[in-house]
N, C-alpha and C positions, 0 to 999 in steps of 0.2 A: 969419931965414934964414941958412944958412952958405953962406961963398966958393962951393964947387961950387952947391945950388943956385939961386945968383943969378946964376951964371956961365951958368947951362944957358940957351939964346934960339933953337938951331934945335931940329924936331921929329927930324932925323937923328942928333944926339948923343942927346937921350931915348930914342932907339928902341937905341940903343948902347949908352949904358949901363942899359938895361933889359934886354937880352940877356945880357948879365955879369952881372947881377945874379942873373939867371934860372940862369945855366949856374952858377955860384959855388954856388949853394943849392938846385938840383935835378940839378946834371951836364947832360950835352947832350940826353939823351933827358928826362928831366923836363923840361927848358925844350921842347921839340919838343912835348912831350906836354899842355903848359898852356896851348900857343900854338895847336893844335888844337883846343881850346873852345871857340875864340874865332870858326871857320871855321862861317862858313852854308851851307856848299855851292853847290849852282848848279841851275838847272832848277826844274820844277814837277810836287814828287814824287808830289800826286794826280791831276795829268792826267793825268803818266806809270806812274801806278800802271793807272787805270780803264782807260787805253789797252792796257796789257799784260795783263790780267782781260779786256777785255771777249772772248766768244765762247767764253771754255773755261767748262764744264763739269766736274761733279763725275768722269766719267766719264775725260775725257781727263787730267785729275788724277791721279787711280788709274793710269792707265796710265803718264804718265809715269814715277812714282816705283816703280813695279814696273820700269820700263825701267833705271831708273840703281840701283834694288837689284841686276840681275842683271848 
């Protein structure tokens, strides 16, 4: 192991120099963008999916989208 990685002991410099490392070899938005994979989001997308489905029909469907066509 080399001096830096034996030196490294808190999780705050790892997170530090993994951000630099990140931005050095992808710039700031690739490192944004590879740190975003990593995000689960939040909530419970099928309860809140069935919740927001339940009671429409094909027909209020149709109308919708003929609504926001015109």
């Amino acid at each position: 192991m080399d001096k830096v990685n034996s030196a490294i002991r808190d999780l705050g410099t790892i997170r530090r120099m993994g951000i630099e490392a990140l931005i050095e070899k992808l710039g700031p938005i690739g490192m944004v963008e590879f740190i975003r994979q990593f995000d689960s989001g939040y909530g419970d997308y099928t309860r809140e999916r069935q919740e927001w489905l339940d009671g429409l029909d094909i027909e209020t469907i149709v109308k919708q989208a003929e609504a926001k066509r015109n």
